[in-house]
C-alpha positions in Angstrom: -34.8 -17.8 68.1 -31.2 -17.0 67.0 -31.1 -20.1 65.3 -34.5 -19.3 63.2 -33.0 -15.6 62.6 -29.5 -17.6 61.4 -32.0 -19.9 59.0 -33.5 -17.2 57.6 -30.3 -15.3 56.9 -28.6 -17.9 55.3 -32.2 -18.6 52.8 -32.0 -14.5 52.2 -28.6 -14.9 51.1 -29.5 -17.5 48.7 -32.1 -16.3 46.8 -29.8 -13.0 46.7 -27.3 -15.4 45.0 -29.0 -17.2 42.7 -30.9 -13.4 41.6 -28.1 -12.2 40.3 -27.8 -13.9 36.8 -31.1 -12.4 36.2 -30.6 -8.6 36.9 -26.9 -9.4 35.5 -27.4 -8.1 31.8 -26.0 -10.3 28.7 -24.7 -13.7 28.7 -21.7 -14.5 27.3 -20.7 -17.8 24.8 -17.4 -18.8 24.3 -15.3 -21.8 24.2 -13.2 -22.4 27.0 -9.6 -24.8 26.4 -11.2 -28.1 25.8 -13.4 -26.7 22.9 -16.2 -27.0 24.8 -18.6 -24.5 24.5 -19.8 -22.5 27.4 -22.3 -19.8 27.9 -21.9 -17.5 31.4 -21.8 -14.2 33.1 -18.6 -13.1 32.7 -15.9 -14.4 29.9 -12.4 -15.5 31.8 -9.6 -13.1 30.5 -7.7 -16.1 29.0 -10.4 -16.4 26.7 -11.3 -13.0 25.5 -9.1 -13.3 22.8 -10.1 -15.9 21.5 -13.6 -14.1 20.8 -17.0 -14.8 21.7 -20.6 -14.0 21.6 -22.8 -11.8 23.5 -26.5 -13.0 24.5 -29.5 -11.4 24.9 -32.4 -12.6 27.7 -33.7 -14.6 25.2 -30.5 -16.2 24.1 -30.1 -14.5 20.9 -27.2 -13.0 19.5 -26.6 -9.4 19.5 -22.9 -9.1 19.3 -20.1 -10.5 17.9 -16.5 -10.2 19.5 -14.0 -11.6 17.1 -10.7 -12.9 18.2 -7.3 -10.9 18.0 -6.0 -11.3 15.0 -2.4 -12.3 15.0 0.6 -10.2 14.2 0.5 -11.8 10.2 -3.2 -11.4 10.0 -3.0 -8.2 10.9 -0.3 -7.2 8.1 -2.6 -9.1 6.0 -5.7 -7.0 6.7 -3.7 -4.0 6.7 -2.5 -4.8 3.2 -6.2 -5.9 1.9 -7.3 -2.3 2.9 -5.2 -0.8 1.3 -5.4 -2.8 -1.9 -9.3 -2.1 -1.3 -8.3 2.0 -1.1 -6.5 2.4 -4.4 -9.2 0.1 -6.1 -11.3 2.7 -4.8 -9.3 5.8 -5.2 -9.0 4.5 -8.7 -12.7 3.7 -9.5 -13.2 7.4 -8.8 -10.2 8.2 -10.8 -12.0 6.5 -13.6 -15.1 8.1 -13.1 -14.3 11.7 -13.3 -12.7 11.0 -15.9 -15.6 9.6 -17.6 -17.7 12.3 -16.5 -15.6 14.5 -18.2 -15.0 13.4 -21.4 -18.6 13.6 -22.1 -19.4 17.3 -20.6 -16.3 18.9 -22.9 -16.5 16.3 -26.1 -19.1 14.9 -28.6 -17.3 12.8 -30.5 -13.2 11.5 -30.9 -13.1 14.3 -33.5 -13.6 17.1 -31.0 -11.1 15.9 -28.9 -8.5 15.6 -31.7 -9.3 18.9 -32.8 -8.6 20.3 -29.0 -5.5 18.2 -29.4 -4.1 20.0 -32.3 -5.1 23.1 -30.7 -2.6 22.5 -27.8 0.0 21.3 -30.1 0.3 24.4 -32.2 -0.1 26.7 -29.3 2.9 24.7 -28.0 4.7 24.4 -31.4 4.2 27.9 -31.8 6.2 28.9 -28.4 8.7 26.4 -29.6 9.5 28.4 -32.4 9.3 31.7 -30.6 12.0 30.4 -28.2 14.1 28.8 -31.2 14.0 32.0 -33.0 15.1 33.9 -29.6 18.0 31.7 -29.6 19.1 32.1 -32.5 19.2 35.7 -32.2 21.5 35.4 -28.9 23.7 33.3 -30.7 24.1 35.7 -33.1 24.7 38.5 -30.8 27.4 36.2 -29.2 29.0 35.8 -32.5 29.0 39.3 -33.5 30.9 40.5 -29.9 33.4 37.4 -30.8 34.0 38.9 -34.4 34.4 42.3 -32.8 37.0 40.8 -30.4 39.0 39.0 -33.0 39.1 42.0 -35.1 40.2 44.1 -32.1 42.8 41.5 -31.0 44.6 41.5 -34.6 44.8 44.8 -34.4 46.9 44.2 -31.1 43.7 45.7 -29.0 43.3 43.6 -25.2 39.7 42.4 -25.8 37.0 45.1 -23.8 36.6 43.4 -20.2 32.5 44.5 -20.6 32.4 42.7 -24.1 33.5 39.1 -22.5 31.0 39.7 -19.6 28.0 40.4 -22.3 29.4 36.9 -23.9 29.2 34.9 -21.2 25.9 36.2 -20.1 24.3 35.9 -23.7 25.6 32.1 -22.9 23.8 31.5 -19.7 20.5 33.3 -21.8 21.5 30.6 -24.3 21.5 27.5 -22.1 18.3 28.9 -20.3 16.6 29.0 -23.5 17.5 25.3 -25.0 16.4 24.2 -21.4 12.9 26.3 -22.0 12.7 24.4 -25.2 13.5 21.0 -24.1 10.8 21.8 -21.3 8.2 22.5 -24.3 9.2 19.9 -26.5 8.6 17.1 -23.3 5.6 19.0 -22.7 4.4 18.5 -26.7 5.1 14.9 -25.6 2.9 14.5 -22.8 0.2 16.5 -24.4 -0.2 14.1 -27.3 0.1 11.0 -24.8 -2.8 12.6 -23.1 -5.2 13.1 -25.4 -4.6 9.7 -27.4 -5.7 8.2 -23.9 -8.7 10.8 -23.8 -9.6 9.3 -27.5 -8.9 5.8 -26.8 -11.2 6.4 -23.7 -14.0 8.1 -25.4 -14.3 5.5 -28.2 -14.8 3.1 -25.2 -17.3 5.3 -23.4 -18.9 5.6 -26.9 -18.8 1.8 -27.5 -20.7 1.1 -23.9 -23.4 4.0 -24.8 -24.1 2.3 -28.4 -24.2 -0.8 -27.0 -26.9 0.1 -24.6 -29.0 2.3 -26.9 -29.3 -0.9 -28.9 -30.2 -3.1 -25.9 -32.8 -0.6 -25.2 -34.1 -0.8 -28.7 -37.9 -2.6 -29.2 -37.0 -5.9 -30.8 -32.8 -6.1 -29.5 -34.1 -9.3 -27.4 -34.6 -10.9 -31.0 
């Protein structure tokens, strides 16, 4: 009788054993270090990295586990992305610029005319700031004369006079720094806008192109 309950035991355990690969989920598929390839239960961790595929019931594959990349592939990938980022960043760059140019402008003449706008506005301040200097420079020049005249009469030149001097001086540098600023600024302005006109005539050139494409008969 012990012997029968011992069979029986031994046949349960079996069947338990060779159950488990079906209530055990996904099969795995991988190769193993003779390049064979093997499908199981579990994947041995000396292999993981080396990637493998995840199996359904039916055998079908429902997930891909690549391998580790290695420390150069890796830099590489890193350096793709961000290659793939500022081709990006720029395409949008591009395209709000685009977008742009045809709310504010028409035609290359609009935008020429907006360019002259800015340049005399700028021009103008220019000469505002020229004119101002001119003026300290002539204020500096007077408290000289008046110092020289002062001095030949054997007079110690006034102590408030050289401090006004030297003040109108720092004014002075202030201001040819203002109008260095402008000037650069006069620059920039007029690089900008020949880019806006150089880009509008291509925007224009694409739009023509496509109006006549669309035309009955461009096929001919």
């Amino acid at each position: 009788m012990g012997y029968r309950h011992s069979q029986l035991g031994l046949v349960a355990t079996l069947c338990a054993a060779f159950a488990l690969p079906a209530e055990a989920g996904n099969l795995y598929r991988y190769r193993n270090a003779e390049g064979v390839v093997v499908v199981n239960w579990t994947v041995p961790a000396e292999y993981t990295r080396q990637g493998y595929e995840v199996l359904n019931d039916d055998g079908v594959v429902v997930e891909v586990v690549p391998r580790e990349l290695t420390a150069e592939e890796r830099k590489d990938r890193a350096l793709s992305q961000r290659v793939a980022d500022q081709a990006k960043a720029e395409e949008e760059r591009l395209r709000l610029w685009d977008e742009s140019l045809l709310r504010r402008y028409s035609a290359v003449e609009d935008v020429e005319a907006a360019r002259d706008r800015s340049l005399r506005e700028l021009k103008i301040r220019i000469s505002i700031l020229k004119s101002n200097r001119r003026s300290l420079r002539q204020k500096v020049e007077n408290y000289q004369a008046s110092i020289a005249d002062a001095e030949r009469d054997g007079v110690a030149p006034n102590e408030l006079d050289l401090e006004a001097i030297e003040i109108l001086k720092r004014e002075i540098v202030g201001t040819e720094k203002a109008i260095d600023d402008r000037q650069t600024e006069v620059d920039r302005v007029f690089a900008e806008y020949a880019l806006d006109i150089e880009r509008l005539r291509q925007l224009q050139d694409v739009i023509a192109l496509r109006r006549n494409l669309a035309a009955p008969g461009s096929d001919q």
